[in-house]
C-alpha positions in Angstrom: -116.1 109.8 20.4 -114.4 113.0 19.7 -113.7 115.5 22.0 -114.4 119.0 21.2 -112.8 122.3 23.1 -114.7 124.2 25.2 -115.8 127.6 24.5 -113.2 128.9 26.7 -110.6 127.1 25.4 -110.9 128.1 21.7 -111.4 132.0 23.3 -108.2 131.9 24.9 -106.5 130.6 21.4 -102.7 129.6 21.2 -101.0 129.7 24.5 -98.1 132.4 25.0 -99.6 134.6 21.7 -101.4 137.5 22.0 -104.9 137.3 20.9 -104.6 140.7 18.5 -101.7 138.1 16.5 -104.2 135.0 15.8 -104.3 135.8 12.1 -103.4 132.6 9.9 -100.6 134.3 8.3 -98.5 135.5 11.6 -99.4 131.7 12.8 -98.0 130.5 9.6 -95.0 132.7 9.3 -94.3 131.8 13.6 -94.8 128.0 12.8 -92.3 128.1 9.7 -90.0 129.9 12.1 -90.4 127.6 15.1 -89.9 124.4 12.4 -86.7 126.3 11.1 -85.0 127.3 14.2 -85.7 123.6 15.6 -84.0 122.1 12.5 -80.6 124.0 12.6 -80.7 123.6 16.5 -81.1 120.0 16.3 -78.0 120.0 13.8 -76.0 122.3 15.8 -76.6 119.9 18.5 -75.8 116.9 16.7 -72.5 118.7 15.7 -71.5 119.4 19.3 -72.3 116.2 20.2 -69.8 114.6 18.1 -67.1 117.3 18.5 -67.7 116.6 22.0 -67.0 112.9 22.2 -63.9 113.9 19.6 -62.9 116.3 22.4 -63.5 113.6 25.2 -62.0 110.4 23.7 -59.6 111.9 21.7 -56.7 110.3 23.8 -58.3 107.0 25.0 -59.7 105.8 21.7 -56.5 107.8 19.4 -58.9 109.6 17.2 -56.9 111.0 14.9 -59.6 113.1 13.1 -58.4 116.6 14.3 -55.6 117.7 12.8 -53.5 121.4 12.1 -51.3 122.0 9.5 -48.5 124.3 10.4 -46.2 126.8 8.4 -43.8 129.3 9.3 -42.7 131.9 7.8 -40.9 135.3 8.0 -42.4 138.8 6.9 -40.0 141.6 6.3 -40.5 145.2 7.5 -40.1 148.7 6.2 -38.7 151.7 7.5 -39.9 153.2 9.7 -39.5 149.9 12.2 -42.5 149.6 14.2 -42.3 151.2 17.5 -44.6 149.4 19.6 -47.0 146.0 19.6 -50.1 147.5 18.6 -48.5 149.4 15.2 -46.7 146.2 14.3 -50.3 144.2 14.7 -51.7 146.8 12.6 -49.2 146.7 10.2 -49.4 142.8 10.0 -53.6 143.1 10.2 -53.1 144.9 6.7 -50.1 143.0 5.2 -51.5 139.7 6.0 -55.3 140.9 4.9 -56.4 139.6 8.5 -59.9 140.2 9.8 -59.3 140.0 13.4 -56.9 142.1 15.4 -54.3 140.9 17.3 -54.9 139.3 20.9 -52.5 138.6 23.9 -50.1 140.8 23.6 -46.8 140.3 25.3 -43.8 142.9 25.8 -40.9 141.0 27.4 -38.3 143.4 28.3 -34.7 143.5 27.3 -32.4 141.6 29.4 -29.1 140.2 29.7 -28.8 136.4 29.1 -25.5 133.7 29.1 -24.0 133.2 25.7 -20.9 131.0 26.0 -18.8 132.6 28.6 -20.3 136.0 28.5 -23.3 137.4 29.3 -25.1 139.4 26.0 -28.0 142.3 25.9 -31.2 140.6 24.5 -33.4 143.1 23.0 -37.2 143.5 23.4 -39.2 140.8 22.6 -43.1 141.0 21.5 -45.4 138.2 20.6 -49.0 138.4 20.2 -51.8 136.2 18.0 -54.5 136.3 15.5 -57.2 134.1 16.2 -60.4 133.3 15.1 -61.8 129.6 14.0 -60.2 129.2 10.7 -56.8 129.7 11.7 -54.6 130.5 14.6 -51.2 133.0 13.8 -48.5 133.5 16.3 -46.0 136.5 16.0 -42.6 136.6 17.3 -40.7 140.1 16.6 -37.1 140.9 18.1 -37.1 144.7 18.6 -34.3 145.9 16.1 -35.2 143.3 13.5 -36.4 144.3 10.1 -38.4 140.6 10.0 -41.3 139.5 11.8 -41.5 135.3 12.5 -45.0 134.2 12.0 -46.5 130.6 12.8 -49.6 129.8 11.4 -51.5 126.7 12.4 -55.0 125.8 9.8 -57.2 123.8 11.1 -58.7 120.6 9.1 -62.6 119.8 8.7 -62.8 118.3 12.2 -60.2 120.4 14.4 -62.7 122.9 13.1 -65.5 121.7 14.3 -63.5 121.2 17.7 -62.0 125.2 17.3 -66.4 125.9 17.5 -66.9 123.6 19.6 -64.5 125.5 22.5 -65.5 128.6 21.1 -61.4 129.6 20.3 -61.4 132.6 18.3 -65.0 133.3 18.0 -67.2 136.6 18.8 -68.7 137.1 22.0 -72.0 135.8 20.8 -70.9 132.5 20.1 -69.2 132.4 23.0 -72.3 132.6 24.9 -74.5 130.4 22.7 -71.8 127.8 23.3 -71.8 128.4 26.7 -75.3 128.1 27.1 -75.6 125.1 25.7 -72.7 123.8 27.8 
């Protein structure tokens, strides 16, 4: 025998939804949204499963799935030489067509240092990065130098993943959706 509602029970309608938004096509539209949002979440938690194990087992079972590819290279400078870390990131941000801006910056001061049986000035030295998930850039820069040394590390497929997976170089609202579901 079939079981219908009662009367009170159909009043009241879907739980957590107003009753002025039962019309069939607002319930359509918020059960293609609910279907849609549960898909990509289930995938997105599929994918930080398996980046997590990667991340996990990575030593004990020698995954080698996540790898980088690094280059270095050197980019020259114009006159005027840059004058302080956040004009030479600028300049490189344009030069290198780079979406991010540079992070971490570091100003080491100049300072004497042992070179065979003397002592030598060693000038200023700045480093700072670019980050983001696709790629990882490191800048070196000797003040006085008319070249900037760059390392660049790409990511493949699954260090990708990984680079998500930790949030590394992502905005601040992926940061908290990974933390979240951390």
């Amino acid at each position: 025998m079939t079981r219908r509602p009662s009367t009170a029970a159909r009043e009241r309608g879907h739980l957590f939804v107003p009753r002025a938004w039962h019309r069939p096509g607002f319930l359509k539209w918020l059960r293609r949204t609910h279907a849609w949002f549960g898909l990509w979440g289930a995938v997105l938690g599929l994918l930080f499963g398996f980046t997590g194990i990667l991340l996990n087992h990575r030593a004990v079972l020698k995954i080698p799935a996540a790898k980088n590819t690094e280059t270095q290279f050197q980019v020259a400078l114009s006159d005027p030489l840059p004058n302080n870390p956040e004009e030479l990131g600028r300049y490189l941000q344009e030069k290198l067509k780079l979406d991010t801006p540079p992070t971490r910056a570091r100003k080491e001061p100049a300072k004497t240092a042992p070179w065979g049986d003397e002592n030598i000035r060693q000038p200023e030295r700045w480093q700072f990065n670019f980050v983001n998930p696709q790629h990882s850039i490191n800048v070196e820069y000797w003040v006085g130098n008319r070249y900037v040394s760059v390392r660049q590390q790409d990511p493949n497929f699954f260090a990708l993943l990984t680079r998500l997976h930790q949030g590394t170089g992502a905005g601040i609202a992926w940061i908290l959706l990974v933390d979240t579901l951390g």
